[in-house]
C-alpha positions as CSV (number, residue, x, y, z in Angstrom):
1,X,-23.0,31.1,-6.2
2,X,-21.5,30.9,-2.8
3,X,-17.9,30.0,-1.7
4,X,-17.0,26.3,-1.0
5,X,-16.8,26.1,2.6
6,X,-13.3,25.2,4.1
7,X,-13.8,21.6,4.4
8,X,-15.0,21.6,1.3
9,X,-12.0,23.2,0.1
10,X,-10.1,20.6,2.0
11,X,-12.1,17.6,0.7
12,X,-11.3,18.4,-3.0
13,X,-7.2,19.0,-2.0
14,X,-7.6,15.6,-0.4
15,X,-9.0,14.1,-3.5
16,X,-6.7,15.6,-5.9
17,X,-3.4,14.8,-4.3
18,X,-5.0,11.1,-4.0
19,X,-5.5,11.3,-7.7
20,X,-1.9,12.5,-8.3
21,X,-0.3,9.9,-5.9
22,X,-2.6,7.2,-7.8
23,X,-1.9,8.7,-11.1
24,X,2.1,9.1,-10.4
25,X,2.3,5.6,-9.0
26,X,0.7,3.9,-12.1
27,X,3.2,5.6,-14.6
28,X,6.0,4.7,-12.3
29,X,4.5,0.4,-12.1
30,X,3.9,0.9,-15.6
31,X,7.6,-0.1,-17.0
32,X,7.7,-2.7,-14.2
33,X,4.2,-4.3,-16.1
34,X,2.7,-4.1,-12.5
35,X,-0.4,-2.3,-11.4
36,X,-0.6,-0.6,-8.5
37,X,-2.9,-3.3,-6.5
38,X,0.2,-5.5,-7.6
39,X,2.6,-3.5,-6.8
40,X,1.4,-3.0,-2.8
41,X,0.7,-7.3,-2.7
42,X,4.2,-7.7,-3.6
43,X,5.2,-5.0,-0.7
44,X,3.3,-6.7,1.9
45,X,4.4,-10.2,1.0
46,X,8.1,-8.2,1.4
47,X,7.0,-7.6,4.3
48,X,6.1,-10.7,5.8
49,X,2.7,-9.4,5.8
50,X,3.2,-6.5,8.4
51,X,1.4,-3.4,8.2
52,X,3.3,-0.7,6.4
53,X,5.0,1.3,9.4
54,X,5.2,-1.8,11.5
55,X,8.7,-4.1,11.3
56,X,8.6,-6.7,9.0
57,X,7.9,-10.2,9.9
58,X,10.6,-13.1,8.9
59,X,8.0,-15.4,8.1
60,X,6.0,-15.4,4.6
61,X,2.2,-14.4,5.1
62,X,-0.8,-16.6,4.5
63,X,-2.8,-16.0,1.8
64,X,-5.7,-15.1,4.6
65,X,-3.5,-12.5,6.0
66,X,-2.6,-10.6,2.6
67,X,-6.1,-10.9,1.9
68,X,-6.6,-9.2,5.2
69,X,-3.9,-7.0,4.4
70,X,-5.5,-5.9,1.5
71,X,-8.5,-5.5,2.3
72,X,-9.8,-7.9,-0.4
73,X,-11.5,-11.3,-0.6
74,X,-10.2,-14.8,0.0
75,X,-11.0,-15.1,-3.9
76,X,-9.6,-12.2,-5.2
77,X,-6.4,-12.6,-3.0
78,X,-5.9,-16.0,-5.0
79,X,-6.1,-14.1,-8.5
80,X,-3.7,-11.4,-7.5
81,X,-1.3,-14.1,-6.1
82,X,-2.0,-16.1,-9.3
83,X,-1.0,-13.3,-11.7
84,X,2.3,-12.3,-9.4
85,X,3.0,-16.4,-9.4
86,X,2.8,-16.0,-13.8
87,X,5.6,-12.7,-13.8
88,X,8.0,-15.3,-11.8
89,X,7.6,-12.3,-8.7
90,X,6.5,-15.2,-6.2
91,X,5.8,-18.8,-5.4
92,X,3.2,-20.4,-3.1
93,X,4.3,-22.8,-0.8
94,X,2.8,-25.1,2.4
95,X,2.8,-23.3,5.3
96,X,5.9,-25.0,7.3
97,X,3.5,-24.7,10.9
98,X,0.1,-25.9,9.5
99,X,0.6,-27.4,6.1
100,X,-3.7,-27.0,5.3
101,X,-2.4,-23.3,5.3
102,X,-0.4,-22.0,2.0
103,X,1.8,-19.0,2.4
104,X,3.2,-16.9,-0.2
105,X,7.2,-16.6,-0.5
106,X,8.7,-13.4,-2.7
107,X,11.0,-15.4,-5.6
108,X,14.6,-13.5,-5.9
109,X,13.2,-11.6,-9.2
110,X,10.2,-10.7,-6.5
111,X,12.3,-9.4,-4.0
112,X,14.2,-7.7,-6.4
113,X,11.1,-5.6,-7.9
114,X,9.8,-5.1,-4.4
115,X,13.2,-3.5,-3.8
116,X,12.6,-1.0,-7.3
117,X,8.5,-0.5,-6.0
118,X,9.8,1.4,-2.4
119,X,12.3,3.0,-4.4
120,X,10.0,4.2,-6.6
121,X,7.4,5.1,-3.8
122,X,10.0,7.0,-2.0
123,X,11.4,9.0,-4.9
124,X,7.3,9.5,-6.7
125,X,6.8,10.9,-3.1
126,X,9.9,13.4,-2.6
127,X,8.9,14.6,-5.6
128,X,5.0,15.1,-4.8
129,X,6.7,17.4,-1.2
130,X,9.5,18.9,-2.9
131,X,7.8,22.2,-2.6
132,X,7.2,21.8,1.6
133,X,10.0,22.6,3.8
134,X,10.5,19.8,6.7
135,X,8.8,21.1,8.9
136,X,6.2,21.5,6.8
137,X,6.0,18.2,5.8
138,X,6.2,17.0,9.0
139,X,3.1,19.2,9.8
140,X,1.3,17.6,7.3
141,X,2.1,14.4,8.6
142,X,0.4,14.9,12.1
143,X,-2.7,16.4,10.5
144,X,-3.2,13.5,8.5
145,X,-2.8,11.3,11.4
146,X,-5.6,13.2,12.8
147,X,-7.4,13.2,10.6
148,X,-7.1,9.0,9.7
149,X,-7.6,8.7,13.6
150,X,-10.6,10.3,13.4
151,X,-12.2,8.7,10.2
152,X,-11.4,5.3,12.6
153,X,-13.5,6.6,15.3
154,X,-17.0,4.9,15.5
155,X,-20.1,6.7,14.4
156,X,-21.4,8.9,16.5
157,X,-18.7,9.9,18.9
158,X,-17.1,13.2,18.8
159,X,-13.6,14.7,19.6
């Protein structure tokens, strides 16, 4: 049987530190009685609906945007708001600019637990890169830029 080439190699890495990070961040949500798909609602409602890396937004999202956000359907965003809106974590209100529109508003226990979620997320991952230096982790950064970057290239166009 012949070796795995090297982007096969780094395929399977890629796969298993996903399944760590998803593994890790579902014992963490676990004491909070939050999955993970939870979990990441609540920190984009936190955020006003701004993509993670951008600066929040002072406004509460729509429901269309965290649906966008999410990457999920109109439907499904309403049943992941519904089940966050049973914990007591938000509350759904008309949108103060269109009222048609309804927007979704973290509740103080919801900002709380948002609070606990990026603390967790940043402690699950310093403990996933304790073994990289820095500058090793800021290595790995840039080449998983690159290689996101290139994943959101169209089809068919090279480097």
């Amino acid at each position: 049987m012949s070796e795995p080439s090297d982007s096969s190699r780094v395929g399977e890495l890629l796969l298993r530190c996903a399944h760590t990070v998803r593994k890790t961040t579902a014992e963490d949500l676990e004491p909070l009685g939050l999955s993970p798909h939870h979990a990441r609602a609540l920190e984009v409602i936190a955020r006003g609906g701004a993509a993670r890396g951008e600066p929040p937004i002072d406004v509460p999202p729509r429901l269309s945007l965290l649906a966008d956000r999410l990457r999920i359907a109109p439907r499904s965003v309403t049943e992941v708001v519904d089940a966050l809106e049973d914990k007591g974590l938000v509350r759904r209100e008309p949108d103060p600019s269109d009222r048609r529109a309804t927007v979704v508003q973290l509740t103080d226990e919801g900002e709380h637990t948002a609070a606990r979620i990026r603390q967790l997320r940043h402690s699950r991952m310093d403990r996933l890169l304790d073994t990289l230096e820095p500058a090793e982790q800021a290595q790995l950064t840039v080449l998983l830029q690159k290689v996101l970057n290139g994943t959101e290239r169209p089809r068919g166009m090279s480097r």
